[in-house]
MIGUKE-187024 format. One record per residue (C-alpha): x, y, z. Coordinates in nm, 3 decimals. Layout:
N
+---------+---------+---------+
|       x |       y |       z |
+---------+---------+---------+
|       X |       Y |       Z |
...
+---------+---------+---------+
END
This chain:
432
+---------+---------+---------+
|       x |       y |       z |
+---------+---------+---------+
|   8.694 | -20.622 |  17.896 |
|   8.700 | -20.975 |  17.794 |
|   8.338 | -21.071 |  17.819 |
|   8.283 | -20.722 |  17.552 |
|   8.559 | -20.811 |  17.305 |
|   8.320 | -21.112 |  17.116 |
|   8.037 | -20.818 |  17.061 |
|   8.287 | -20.553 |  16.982 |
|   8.514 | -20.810 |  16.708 |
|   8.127 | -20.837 |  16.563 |
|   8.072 | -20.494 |  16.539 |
|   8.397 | -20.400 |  16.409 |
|   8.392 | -20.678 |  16.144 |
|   8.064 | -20.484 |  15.989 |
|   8.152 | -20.131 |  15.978 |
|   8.474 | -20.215 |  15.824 |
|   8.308 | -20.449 |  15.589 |
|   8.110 | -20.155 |  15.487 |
|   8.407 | -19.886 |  15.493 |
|   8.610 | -20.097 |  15.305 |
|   8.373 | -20.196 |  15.045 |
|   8.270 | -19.811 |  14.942 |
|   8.673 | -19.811 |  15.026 |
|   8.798 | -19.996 |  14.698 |
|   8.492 | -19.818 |  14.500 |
|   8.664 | -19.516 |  14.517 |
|   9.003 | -19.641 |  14.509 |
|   9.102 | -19.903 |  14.299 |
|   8.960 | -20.002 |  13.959 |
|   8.948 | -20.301 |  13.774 |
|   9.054 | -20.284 |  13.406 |
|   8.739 | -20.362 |  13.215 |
|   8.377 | -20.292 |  13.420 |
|   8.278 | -20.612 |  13.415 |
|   8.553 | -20.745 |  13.596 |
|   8.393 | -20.609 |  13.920 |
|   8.102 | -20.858 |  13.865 |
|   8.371 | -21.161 |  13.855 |
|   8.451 | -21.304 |  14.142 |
|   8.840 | -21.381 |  14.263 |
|   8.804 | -21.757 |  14.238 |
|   8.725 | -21.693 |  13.830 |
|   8.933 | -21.369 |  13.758 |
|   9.196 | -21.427 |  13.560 |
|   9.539 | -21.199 |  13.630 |
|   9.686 | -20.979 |  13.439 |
|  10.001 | -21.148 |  13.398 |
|   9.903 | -21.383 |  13.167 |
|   9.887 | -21.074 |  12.879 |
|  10.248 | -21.030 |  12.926 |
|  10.496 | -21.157 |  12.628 |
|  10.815 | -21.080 |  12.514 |
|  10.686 | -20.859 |  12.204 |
|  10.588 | -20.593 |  12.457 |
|  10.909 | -20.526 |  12.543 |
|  11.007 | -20.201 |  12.293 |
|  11.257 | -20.055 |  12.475 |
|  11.622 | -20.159 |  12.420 |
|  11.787 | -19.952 |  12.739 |
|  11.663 | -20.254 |  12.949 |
|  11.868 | -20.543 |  12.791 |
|  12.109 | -20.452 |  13.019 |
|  11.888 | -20.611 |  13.290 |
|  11.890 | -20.918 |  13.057 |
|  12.290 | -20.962 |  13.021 |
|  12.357 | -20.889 |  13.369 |
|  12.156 | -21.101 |  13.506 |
|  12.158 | -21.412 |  13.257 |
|  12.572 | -21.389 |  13.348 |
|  12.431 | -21.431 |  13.718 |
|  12.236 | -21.697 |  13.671 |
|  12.429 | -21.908 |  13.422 |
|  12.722 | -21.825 |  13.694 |
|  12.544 | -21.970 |  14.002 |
|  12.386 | -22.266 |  13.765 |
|  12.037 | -22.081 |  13.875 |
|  11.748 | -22.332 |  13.695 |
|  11.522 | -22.015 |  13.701 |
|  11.393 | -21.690 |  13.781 |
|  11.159 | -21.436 |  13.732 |
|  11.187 | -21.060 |  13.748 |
|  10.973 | -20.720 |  13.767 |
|  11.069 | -20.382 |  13.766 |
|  10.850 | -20.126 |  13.838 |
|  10.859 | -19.749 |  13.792 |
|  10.669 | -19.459 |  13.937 |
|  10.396 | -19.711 |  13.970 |
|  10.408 | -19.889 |  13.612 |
|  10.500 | -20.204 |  13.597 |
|  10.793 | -20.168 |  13.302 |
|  10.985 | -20.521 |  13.332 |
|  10.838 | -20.874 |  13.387 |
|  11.059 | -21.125 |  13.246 |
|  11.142 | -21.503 |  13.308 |
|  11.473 | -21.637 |  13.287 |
|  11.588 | -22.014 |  13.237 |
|  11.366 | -22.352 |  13.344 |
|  11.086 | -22.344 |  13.551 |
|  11.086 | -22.716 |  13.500 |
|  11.377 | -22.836 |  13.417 |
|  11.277 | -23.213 |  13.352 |
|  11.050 | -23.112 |  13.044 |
|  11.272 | -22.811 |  12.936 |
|  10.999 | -22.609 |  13.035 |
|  11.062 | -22.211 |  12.996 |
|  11.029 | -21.979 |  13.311 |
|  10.718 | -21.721 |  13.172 |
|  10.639 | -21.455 |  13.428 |
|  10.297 | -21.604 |  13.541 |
|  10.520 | -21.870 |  13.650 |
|  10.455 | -21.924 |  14.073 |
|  10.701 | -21.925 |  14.338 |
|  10.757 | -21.980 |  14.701 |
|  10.842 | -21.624 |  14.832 |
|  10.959 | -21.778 |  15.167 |
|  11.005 | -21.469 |  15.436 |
|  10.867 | -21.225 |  15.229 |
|  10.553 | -21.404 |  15.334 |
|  10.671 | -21.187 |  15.672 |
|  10.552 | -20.830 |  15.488 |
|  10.245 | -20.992 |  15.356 |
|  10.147 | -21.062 |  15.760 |
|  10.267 | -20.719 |  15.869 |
|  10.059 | -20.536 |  15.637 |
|   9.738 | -20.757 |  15.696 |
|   9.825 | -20.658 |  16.101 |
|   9.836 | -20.298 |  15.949 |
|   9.526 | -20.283 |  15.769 |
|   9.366 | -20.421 |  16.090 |
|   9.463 | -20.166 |  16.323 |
|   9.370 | -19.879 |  16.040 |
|   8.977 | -20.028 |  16.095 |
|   9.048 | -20.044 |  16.474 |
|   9.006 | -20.418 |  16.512 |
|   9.324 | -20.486 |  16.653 |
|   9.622 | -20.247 |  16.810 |
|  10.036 | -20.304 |  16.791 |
|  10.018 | -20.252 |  17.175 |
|   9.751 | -20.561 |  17.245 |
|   9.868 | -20.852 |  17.443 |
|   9.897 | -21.190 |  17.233 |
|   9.846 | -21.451 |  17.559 |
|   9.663 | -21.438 |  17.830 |
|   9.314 | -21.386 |  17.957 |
|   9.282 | -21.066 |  17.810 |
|   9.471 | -21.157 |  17.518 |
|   9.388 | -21.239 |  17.154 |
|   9.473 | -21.604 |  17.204 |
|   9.259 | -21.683 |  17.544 |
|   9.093 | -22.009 |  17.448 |
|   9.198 | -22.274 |  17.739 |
|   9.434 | -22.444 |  17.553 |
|   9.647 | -22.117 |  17.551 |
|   9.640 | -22.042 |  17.892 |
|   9.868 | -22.291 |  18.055 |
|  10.238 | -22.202 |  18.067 |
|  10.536 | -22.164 |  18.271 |
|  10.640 | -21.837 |  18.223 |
|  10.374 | -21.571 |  18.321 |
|  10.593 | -21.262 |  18.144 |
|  10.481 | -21.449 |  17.827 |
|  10.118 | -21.242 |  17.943 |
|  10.399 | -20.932 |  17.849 |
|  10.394 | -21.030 |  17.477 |
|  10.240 | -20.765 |  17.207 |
|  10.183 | -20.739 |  16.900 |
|  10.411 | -20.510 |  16.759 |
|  10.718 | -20.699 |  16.938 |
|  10.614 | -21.021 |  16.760 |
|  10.615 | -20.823 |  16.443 |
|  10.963 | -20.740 |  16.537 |
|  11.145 | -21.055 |  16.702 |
|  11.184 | -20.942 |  17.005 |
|  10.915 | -21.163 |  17.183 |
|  11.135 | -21.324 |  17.414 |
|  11.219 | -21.657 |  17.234 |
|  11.531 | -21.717 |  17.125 |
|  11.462 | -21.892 |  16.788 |
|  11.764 | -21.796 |  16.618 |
|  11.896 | -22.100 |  16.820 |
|  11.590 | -22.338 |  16.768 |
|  11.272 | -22.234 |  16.581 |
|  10.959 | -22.475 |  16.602 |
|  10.763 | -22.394 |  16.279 |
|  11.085 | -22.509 |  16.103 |
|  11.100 | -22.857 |  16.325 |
|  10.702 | -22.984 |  16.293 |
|  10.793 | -23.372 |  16.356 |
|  10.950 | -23.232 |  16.704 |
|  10.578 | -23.067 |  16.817 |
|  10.432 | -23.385 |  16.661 |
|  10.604 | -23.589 |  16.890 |
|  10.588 | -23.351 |  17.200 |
|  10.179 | -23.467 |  17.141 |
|  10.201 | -23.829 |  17.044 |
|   9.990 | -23.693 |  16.783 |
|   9.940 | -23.965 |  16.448 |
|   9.815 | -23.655 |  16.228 |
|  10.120 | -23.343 |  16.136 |
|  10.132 | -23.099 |  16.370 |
|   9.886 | -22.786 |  16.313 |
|   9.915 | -22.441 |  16.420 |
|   9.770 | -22.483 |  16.722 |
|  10.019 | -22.730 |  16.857 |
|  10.306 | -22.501 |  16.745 |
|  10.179 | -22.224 |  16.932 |
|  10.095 | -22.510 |  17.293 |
|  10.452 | -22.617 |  17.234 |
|  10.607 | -22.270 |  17.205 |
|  10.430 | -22.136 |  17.472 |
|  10.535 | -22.413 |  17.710 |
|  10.894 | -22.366 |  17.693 |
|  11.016 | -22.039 |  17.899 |
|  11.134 | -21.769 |  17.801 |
|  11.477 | -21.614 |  17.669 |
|  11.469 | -21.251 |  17.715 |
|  11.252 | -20.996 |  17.846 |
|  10.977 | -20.934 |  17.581 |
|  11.071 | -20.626 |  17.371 |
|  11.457 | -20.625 |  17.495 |
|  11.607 | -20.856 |  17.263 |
|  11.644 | -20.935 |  16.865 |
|  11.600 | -21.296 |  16.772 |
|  11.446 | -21.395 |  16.464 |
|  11.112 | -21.621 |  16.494 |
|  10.953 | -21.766 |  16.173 |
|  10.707 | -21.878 |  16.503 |
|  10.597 | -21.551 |  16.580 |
|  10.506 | -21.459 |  16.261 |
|  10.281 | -21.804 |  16.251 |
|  10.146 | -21.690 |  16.603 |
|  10.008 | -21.358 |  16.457 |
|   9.879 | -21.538 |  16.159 |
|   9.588 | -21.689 |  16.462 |
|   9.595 | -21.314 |  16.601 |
|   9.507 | -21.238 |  16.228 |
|   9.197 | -21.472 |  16.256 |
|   9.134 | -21.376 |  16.589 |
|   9.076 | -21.061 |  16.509 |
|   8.953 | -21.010 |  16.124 |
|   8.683 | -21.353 |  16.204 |
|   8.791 | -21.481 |  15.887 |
|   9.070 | -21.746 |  15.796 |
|   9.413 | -21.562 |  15.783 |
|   9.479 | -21.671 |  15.409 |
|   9.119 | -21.536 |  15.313 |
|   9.144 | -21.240 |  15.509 |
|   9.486 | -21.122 |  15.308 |
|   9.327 | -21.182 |  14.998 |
|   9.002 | -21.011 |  15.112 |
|   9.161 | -20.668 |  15.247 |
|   9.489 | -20.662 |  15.020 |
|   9.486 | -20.895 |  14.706 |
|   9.166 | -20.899 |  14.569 |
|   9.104 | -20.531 |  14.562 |
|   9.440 | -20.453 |  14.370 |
|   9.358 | -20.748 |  14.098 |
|   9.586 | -20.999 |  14.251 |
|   9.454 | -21.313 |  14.228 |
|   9.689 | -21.590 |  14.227 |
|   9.865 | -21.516 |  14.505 |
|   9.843 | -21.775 |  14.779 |
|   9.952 | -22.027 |  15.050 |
|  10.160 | -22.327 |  14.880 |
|  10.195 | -22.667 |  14.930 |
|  10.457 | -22.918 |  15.028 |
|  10.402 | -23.195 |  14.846 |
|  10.473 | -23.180 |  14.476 |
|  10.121 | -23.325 |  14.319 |
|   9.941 | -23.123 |  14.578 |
|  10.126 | -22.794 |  14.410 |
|   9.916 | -22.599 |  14.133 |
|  10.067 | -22.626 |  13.731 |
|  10.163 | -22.257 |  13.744 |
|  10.428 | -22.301 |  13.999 |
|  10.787 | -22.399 |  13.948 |
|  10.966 | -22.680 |  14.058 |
|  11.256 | -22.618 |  14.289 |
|  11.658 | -22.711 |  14.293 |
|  11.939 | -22.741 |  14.527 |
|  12.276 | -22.723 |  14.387 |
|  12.537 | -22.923 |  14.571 |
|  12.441 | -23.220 |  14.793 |
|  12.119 | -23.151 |  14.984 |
|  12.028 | -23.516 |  15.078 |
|  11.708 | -23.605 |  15.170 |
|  11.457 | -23.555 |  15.496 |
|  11.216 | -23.691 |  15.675 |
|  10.884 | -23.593 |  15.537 |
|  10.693 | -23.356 |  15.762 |
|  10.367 | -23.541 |  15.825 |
|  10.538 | -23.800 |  16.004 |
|  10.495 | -24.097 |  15.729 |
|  10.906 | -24.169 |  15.786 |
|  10.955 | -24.131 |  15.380 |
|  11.226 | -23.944 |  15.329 |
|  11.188 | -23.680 |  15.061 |
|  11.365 | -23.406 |  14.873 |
|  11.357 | -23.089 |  15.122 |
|  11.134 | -22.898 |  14.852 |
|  10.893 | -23.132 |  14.829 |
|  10.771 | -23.236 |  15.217 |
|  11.084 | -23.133 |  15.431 |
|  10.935 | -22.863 |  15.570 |
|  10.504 | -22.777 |  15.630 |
|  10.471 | -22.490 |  15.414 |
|  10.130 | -22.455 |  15.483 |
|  10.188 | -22.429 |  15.859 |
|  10.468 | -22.191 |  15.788 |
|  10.204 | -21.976 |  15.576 |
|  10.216 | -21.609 |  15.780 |
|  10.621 | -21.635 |  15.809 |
|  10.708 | -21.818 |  15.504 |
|  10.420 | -21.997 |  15.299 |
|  10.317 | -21.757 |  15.062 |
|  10.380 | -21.821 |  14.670 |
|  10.312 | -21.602 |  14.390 |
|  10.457 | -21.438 |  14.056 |
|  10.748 | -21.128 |  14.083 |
|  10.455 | -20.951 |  13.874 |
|  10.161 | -21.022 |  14.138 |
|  10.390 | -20.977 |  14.392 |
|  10.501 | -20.617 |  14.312 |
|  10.208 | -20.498 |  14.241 |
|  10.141 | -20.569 |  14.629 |
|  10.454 | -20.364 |  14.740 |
|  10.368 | -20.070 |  14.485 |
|  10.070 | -20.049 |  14.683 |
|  10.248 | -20.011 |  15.025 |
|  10.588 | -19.812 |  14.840 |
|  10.442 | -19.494 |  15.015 |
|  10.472 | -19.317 |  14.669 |
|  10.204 | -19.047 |  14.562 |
|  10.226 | -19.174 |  14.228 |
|   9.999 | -19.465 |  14.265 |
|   9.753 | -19.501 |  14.567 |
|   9.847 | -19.736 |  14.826 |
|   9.604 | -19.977 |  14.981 |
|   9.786 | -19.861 |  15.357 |
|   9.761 | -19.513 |  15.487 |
|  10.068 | -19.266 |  15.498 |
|  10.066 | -19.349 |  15.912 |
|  10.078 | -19.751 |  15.856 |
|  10.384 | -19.693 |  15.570 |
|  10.584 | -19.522 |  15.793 |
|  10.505 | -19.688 |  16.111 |
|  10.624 | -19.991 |  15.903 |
|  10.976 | -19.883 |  15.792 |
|  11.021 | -19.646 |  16.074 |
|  11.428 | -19.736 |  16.225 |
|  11.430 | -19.588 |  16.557 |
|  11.855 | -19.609 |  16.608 |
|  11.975 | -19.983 |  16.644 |
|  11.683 | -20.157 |  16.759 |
|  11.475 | -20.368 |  16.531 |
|  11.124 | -20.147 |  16.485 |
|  11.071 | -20.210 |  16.146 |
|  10.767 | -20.446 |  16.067 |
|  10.777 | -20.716 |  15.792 |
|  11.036 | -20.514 |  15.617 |
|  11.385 | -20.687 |  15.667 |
|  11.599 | -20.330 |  15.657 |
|  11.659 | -20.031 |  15.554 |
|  11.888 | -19.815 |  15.466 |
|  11.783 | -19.461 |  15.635 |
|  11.732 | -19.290 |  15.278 |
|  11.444 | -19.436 |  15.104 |
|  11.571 | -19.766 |  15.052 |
|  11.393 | -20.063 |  15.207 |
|  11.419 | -20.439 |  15.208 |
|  11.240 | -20.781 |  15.242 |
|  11.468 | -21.108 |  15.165 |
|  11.288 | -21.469 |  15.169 |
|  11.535 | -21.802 |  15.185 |
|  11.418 | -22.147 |  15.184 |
|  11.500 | -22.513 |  15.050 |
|  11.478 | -22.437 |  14.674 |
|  11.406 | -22.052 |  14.630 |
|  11.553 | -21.755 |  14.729 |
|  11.328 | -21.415 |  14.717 |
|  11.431 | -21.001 |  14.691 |
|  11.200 | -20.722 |  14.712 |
|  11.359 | -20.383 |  14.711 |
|  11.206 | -20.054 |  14.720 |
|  11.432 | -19.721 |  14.580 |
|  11.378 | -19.380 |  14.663 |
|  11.377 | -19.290 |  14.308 |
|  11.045 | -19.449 |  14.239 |
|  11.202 | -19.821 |  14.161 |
|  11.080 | -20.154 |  14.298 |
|  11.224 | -20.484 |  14.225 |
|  11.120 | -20.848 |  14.261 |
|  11.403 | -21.124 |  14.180 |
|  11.209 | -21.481 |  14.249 |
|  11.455 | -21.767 |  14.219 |
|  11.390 | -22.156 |  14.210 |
|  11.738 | -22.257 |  14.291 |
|  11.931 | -22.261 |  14.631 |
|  12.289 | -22.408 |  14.775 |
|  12.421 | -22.591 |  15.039 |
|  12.704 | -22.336 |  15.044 |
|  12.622 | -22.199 |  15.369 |
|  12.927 | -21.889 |  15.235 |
|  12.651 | -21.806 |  14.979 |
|  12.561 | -21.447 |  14.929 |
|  12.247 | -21.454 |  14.705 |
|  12.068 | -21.189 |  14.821 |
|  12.364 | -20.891 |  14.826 |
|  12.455 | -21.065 |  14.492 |
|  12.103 | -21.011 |  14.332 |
|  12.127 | -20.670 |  14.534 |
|  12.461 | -20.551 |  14.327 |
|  12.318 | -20.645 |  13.994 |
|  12.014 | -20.420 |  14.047 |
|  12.241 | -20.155 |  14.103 |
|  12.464 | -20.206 |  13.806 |
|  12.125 | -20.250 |  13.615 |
|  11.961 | -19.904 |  13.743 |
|  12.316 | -19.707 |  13.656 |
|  12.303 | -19.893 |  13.294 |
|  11.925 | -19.858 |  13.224 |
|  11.871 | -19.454 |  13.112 |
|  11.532 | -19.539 |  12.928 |
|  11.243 | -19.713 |  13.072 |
|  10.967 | -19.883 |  12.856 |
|  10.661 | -19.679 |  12.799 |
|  10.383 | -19.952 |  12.806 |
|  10.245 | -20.017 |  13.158 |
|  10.245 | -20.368 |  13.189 |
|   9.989 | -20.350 |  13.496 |
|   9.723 | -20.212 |  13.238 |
|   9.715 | -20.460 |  12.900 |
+---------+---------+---------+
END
């Protein structure tokens, strides 16, 4: 079975190059017909039409006094929100300093670090492989018939690691107990386990990882892993043949006009002008820098390897990008989704109190489903309502207040706002 899977990955790779292609021809359009002759690299997004002036509809300043109070309350530099509805994208607004040195306003093009929410992103790119039949939730991850069989993954201490699959490293229950320790967030301690001069890459996260035993049996126990989200990111590129980052913007991005949506940067002259700089209120301190140099740096900018992090935390992008990505997986009839029905439901399916849900962070048994994102420096929300709704709150501002409550905070305001808000704009913002 081994020797075949090379020819069969091959095989696989063209027919659903040639599905998918008549795929988004029938699917998704772009807005003018010569967009389809532009390629990604020069397209230019959508939400750089959006200003202020579009907004016509008064019963949404409510959104804007609720959460200006928040975010002058919790000295939040900046933010950026969208609200869809029934598929339209109805509110995209920025709120306080993306740049706070120069002053510099928070527009909704604006880029952030979505942190965890970088999790969904993964989950659906494992989806949208299993709908074409190049991978399956129930494959093995390590060894020799595994996705990651190349010698340098097939030396460890624990043989039930051979045990782990897919689907429970989409759902933390792997084995590892990260919740206590988790590598992708410590890349100077895997730099030094290989005397290595260079920062530590993906593949010596995943030697590392797999060298230590053990926790749990795999699929009997919960423990959060930001490393086995970065281990399916290589099962990603295992299986697709293409470069994970690529890949997602090949089968989900691209063909939904989402274009600046990508894997950030640590260091703050390698980040791109669109994105925001981040804050910490109280006193952060500063941290090694994760390349090993010894300079110690503000967490934001070098603390942690963002780029290593990329399929469990390294994704940035604007709230408008970004929802336009989770109204196409909302399950709603009223705009197609780029995931079948099966791969939706599969994806927010609860089965009693064990974690099954992948990429999505809860839910609440009744249409409601969540994905939260926390790092140095920005905080991320995505909520989708029964009632049609989704929300993105971006933030560029964090504490050391370890009794902080951001996310049901952000959560309670979109409540208050949905009661208060009887009138939604008419103008699709999607569509200018």
């Amino acid at each position: 079975m081994v020797f075949y899977r090379p020819l069969k990955i091959i095989l696989l790779v063209v027919v659903t190059l040639l599905l998918f292609l008549g795929d988004i021809t029938s699917t998704f359009s772009f807005k003018r017909e010569s967009d389809r002759n532009i390629r990604p690299s020069e397209a230019r997004s959508f939400v750089h039409h959006i200003k202020d002036s579009l907004f016509s509809c008064t019963g949404t300043r409510a959104i804007d006094s609720i959460f200006n109070e928040y975010f002058i309350k919790n000295s939040i530099k900046g933010a950026s929100i969208a609200v869809t509805k029934k598929g339209k994208l109805v509110y995209a607004q920025g709120f306080g300093f993306s740049n706070c040195l120069d002053s510099t306003r928070t527009e909704p093009w604006n880029l952030f670090r979505i942190a965890s929410v970088s999790k969904l992103i993964t989950a659906a790119a494992v989806m949208k492989l299993c709908e074409s039949g190049q991978l399956d939730l129930e494959d093995k991850a390590f060894g020799p018939s595994g996705w990651l069989n190349d010698p340098g993954y097939l030396q460890y201490p624990d043989k039930r690691i051979e045990q782990i699959t897919v689907r429970q490293l989409l759902t933390h229950t792997s084995g590892w107990n990260h919740k206590r320790f988790d590598p992708a967030f410590a890349p100077l301690v895997v730099k030094g386990n290989f005397k290595k001069r260079e920062a530590a890459g993906i593949e010596d996260l995943i030697r590392y990882t797999i060298d230590h035993r053990l926790d749990f049996e795999p699929g009997t126990t919960y423990s959060y892993s930001n490393t086995g989200y970065c281990i399916l990111g290589e099962i990603i590129e295992k299986a697709s043949g293409m470069p994970y980052e690529k890949y997602v913007q090949f089968s989900l991005l691209h063909p939904l006009g989402i274009y600046e949506m990508h894997i950030g940067k640590s260091f703050p002259e390698d980040m791109p002008d669109e994105e925001v700089m981040y804050y910490i209120n109280g006193k952060p301190g500063l941290s090694l820098a994760y390349d090993g140099s010894g300079v110690r740096v503000p967490v934001p900018y070098g603390g942690n390897d963002i780029e290593l992090l990329g399929p469990a935390g390294g994704w940035i992008g604007s709230a408008s990008e970004l929802i336009k990505l989770i109204v196409a997986m909302d399950g709603f009839s009223s705009h197609p989704d780029i995931l079948s029905r099966q791969s939706v439901k599969a994806m927010t399916r609860q089965e009693g109190k064990r974690n099954t849900l992948l990429g999505w962070r809860g839910t609440d048994g009744r249409g409601t489903w969540w994905r939260t994102g926390t790092m140095a420096g920005t905080s991320a929300l995505v909520m989708r309502f029964n009632n049609e709704t989704n929300w993105v709150i971006l933030l560029n501002t964090t504490s050391t207040d370890r009794k902080s409550r951001t996310h049901n905070e952000l959560s309670r305001a979109i409540y208050q706002c949905m009661a208060l808000v009887k009138e939604w704009p008419s103008v699709d913002l999607f569509s200018i």
